[in-house]
C-alpha positions in Angstrom: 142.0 119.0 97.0 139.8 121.6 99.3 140.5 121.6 102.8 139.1 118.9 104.2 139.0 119.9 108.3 137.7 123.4 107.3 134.9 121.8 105.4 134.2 119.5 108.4 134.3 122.5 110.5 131.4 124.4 108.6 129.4 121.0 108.6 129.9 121.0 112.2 128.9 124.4 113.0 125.9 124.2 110.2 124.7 121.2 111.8 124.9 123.0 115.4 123.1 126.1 114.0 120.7 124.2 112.6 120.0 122.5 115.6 119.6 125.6 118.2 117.3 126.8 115.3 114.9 123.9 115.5 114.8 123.5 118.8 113.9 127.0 119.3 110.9 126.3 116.7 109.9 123.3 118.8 109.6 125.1 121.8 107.4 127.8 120.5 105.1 124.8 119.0 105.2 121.5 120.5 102.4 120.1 118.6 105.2 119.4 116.4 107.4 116.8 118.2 109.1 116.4 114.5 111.3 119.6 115.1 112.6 118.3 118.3 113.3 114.8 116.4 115.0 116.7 114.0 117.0 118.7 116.3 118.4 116.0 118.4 119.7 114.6 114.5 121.0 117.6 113.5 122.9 117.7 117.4 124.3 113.9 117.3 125.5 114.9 113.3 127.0 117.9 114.6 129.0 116.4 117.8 130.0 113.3 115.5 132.0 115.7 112.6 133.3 117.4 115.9 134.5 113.9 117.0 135.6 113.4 113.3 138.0 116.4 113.8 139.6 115.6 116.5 140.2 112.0 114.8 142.1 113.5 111.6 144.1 115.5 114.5 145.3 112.4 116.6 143.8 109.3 115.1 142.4 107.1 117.4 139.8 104.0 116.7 137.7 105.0 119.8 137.1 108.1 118.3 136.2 107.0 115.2 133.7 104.4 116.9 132.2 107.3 118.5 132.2 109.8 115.5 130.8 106.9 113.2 128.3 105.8 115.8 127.1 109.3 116.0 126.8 109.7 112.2 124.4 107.0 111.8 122.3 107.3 114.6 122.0 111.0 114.1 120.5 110.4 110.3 118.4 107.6 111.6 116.9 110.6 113.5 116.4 112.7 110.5 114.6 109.6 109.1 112.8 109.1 112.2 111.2 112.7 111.9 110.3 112.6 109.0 108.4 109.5 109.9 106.8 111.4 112.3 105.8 114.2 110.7 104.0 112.0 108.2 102.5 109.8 110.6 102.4 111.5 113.5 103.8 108.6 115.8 106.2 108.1 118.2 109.4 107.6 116.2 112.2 106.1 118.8 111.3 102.5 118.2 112.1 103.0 114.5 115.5 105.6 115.2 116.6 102.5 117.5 116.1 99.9 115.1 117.5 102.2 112.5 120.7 102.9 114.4 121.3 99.8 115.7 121.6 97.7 112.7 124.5 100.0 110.8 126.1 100.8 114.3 126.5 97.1 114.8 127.3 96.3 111.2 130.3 99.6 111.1 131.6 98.4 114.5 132.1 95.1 113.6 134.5 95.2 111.2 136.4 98.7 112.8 137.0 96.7 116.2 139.8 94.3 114.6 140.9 97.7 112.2 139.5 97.4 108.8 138.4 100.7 108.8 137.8 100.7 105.2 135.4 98.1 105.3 133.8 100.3 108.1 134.0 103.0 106.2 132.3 102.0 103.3 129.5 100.3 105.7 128.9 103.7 107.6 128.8 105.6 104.0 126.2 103.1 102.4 123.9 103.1 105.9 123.9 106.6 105.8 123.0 106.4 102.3 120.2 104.2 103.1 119.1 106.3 105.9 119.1 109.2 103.4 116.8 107.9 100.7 114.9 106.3 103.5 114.5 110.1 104.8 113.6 111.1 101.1 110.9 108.6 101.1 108.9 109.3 104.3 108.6 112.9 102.6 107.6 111.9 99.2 104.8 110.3 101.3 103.8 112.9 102.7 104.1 115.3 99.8 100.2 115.6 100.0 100.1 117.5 103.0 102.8 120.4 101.7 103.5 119.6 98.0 106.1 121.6 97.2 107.6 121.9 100.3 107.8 118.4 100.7 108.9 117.0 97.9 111.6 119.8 97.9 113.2 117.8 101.4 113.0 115.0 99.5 114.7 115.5 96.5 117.5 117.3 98.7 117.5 114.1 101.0 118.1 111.9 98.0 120.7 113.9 96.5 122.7 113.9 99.4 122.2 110.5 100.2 123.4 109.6 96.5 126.4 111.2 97.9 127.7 108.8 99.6 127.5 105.6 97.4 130.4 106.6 95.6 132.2 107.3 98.6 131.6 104.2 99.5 132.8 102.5 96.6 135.9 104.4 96.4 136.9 103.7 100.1 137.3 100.7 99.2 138.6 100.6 96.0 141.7 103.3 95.8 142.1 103.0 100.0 141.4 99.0 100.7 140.1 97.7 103.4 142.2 99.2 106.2 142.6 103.3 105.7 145.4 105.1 106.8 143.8 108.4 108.5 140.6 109.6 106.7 139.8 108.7 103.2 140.3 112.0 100.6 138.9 111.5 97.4 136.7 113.9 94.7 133.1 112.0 96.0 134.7 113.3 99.8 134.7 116.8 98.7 131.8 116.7 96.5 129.5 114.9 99.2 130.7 117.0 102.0 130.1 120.4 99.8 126.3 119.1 98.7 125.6 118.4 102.9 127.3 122.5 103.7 125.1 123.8 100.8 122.1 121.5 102.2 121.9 122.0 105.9 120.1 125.8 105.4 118.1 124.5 102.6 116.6 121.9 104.6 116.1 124.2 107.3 114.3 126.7 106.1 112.6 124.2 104.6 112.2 122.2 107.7 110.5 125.3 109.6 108.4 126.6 106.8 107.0 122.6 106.6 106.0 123.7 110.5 105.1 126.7 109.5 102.1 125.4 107.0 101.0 122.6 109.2 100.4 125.1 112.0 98.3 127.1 109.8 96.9 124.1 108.0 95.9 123.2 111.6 94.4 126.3 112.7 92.4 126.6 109.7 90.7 123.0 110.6 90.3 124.0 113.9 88.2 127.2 112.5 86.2 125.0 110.4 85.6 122.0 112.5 83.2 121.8 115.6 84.8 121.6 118.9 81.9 119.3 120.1 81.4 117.0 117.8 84.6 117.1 115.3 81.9 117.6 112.4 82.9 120.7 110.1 80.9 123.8 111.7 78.5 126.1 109.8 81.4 128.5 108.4 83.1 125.3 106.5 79.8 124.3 104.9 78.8 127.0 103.4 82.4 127.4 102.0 82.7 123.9 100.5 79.1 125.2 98.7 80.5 128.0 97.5 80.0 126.6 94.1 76.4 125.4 94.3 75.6 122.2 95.2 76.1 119.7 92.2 72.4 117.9 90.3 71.3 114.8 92.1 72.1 116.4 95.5 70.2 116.3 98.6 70.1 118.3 101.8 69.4 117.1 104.8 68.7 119.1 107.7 68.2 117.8 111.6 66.4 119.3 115.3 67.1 117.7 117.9 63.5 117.9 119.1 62.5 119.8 122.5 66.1 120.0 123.5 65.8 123.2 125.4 63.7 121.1 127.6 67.0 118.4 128.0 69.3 121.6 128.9 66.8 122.7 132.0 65.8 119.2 133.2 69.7 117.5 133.0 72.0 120.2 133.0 73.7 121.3 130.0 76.6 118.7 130.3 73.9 116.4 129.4 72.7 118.7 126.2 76.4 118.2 125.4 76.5 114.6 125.6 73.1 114.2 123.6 74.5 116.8 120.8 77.7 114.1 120.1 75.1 111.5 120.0 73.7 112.7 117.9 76.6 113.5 115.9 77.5 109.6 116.5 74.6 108.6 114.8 75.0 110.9 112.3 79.0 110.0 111.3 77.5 106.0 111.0 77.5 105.0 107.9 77.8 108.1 106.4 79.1 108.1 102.2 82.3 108.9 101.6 81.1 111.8 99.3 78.8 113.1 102.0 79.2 116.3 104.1 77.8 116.8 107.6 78.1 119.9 109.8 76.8 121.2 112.9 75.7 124.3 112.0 73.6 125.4 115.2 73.3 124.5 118.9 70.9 121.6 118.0 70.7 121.5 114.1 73.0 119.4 111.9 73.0 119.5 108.0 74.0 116.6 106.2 74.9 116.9 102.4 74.8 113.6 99.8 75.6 113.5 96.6 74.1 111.3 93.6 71.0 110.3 95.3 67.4 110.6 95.4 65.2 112.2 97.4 63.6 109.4 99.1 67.0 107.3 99.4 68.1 110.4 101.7 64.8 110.4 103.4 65.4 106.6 104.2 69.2 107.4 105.5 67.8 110.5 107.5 65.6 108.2 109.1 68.1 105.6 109.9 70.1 108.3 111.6 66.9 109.4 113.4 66.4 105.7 114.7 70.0 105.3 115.7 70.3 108.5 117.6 67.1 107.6 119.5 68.6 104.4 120.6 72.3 105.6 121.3 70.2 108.0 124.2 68.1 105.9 125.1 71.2 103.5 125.7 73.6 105.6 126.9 71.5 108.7 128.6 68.6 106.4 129.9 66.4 109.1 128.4 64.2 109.4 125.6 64.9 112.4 122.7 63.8 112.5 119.2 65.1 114.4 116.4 63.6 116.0 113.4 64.5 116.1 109.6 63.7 118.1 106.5 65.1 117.2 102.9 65.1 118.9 99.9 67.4 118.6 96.2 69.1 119.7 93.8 66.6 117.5 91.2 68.3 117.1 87.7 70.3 120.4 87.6 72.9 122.4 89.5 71.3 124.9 92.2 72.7 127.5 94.5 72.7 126.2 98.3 71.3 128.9 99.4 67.7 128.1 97.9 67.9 124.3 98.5 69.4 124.9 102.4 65.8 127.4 102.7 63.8 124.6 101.1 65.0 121.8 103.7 64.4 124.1 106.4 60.9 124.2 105.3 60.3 120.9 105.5 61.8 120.7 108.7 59.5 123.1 109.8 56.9 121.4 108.5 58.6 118.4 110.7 58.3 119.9 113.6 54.6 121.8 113.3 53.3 117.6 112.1 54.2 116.4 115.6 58.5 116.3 115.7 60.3 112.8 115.6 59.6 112.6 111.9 61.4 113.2 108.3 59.6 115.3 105.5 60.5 115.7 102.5 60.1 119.7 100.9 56.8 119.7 98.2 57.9 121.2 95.2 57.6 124.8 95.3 55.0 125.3 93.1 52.5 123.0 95.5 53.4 125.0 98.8 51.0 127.5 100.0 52.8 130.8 100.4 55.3 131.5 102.7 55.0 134.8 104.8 58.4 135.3 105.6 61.6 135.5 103.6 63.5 132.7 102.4 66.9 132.0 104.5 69.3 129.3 104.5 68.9 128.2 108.1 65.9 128.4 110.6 66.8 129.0 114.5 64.5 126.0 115.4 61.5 126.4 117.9 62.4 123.4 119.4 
């Protein structure tokens, strides 16, 4: 048999560690409340071995209440962040609910001192709370694959742990135990949770880690404004070219210079996410729409036609003019231009330069209006070269 206060010890002063560690990580990015959840699990885990210690020196059923009490209800806090980390919730309602139910169901039968049956209880709950643990992860495991399903397996393992500590408990110590139970799934659960507790927090902080940068990189790509991905994100997710049977659509808000002078350019703001309102209505799942300029938006669909976009471009035209005059009391327009793909791949560049043509030609027609690009054989020439987007004249 190993020692089993030393190994208590280490699990004690892991858990401890561990929780400094994330705590430290928490303070430094508190966008991620999960670290803090975390660390206040690792903490109660940590102070109930410490509590489990000092029971194996002078036994004492209030002690074991306590150390038991903490047990559960610090792994209903690891399950609880990892709840929150995939949901991004508040997770005390489920810790409490979590905790309460084994912490009732242990102290029951400990109060009148079967402390196997408690035992066994605590063991199996913490089990629970383990897979439960595993499973919050493996449902996240989109957002950090490897990472993620990693914790999980780790969670499980360690929860399998306990079941047959459980089961021996109560089978070679019966339902009241004389001091702490010492069996081969005692050592071997308590070994897998020392060789754990680093693993899962390394992993822990490299999980924050990637979400931080997963976050900055869709705060780079997304428009403060309007929440719509920004230029720089459009053109990467064309990188590619843009796929047959797509259409570009490209919007002006018309004569908005004119909005910024008469109303103040909190105004501008407020007609700009209008705008983007109207635009994010209805919009296809496969779609993509971006600001891409003060005033301009582009709005990519996939397996359409030409005039099925013209007819969505004007339904965004008509609900934007309506949303102002609505919520602004004034009246604005927009324009549109539309070009595709036609039958065959194309780079995004040419079909970007094509709807921005037609806008033009949008906005030299009279404005408040959605033209679709002639096929470049019909245009008259163009003296100027061909870009991907047009500053508009308004």
């Amino acid at each position: 048999m190993l020692d089993f206060a030393s190994l208590l010890v280490a699990i004690g002063f892991s858990t401890a560690f561990l929780s400094v560690i994330l705590l430290a990580a928490w303070k430094t990015s508190r966008r991620d409340g999960f670290l803090l959840t975390c660390a206040t699990g690792a903490l109660l885990i940590a102070v109930s071995v410490g509590l489990s210690v000092l029971d194996r020196l002078q036994p004492s059923v209030w002690l074991l209440a306590m150390a038991l009490t903490l047990l559960m209800s610090g792994t209903a806090n690891l399950y609880g962040s990892a709840a929150q980390f995939r949901l991004g919730s508040s997770p005390w309602r489920r810790i409490v609910v979590a905790s309460l139910i084994p912490v009732v169901l242990t102290l029951a039968p400990l109060m009148p001192g079967y402390s196997g049956i408690a035992y066994a209880i605590s063991f199996l709950s913490t089990a629970v709370l383990l897979f439960l643990t595993s499973h919050q992860f493996w449902l996240a495991r989109a957002q950090a694959p490897m990472t993620t399903l990693t914790i999980a397996s780790l969670y499980f393992v360690v929860g399998l742990s306990f079941l047959p500590r459980a089961v021996l408990v109560l089978v070679r110590d019966g339902i009241v135990v004389a001091g702490r139970p010492q069996n081969w799934a005692q050592d071997l659960s308590i070994m897998l949770v020392i060789g754990s507790i680093p693993a899962l927090g390394a992993l822990t902080m490299a999980l924050s880690q990637i979400r931080t940068a997963q976050a900055h990189r869709r705060e780079a790509l997304t428009d403060p404004l309007t929440g719509l991905m920004n230029r720089r994100a459009l053109f990467d997710a064309q990188q590619g070219g843009l796929a047959p049977a797509s259409v570009v659509v490209l919007f002006d808000i018309d004569e908005f210079k004119s909005i910024n002078d008469s109303h103040g350019h909190a105004m501008g703001d407020r007609v700009i996410v209008l705008f983007a309102t109207a635009l994010k209505d209805n919009l296809p799942a496969s779609a993509l729409a971006a600001r891409i300029g003060g005033e301009e938006f582009a709005l990519i669909l996939r397996d359409t036609t030409l005039e099925t976009a013209a007819r969505h471009a004007d339904e965004v035209r008509r609900r934007f003019v309506a949303l102002v005059r609505a919520e602004a009391d004034l009246t604005c327009t927009a324009s549109a231009g539309i070009a595709g793909t036609g039958p065959h791949a194309a780079h995004a560049d040419r079909v970007l330069a094509e709807a921005d043509r037609a806008l033009y030609d949008a906005k030299r027609g009279g404005r408040d209006r959605v033209v679709i690009a002639q096929p470049q054989a019909e245009r008259p020439p163009v003296a100027r070269a061909d870009t991907a987007f047009r500053g508009s004249a308004g």
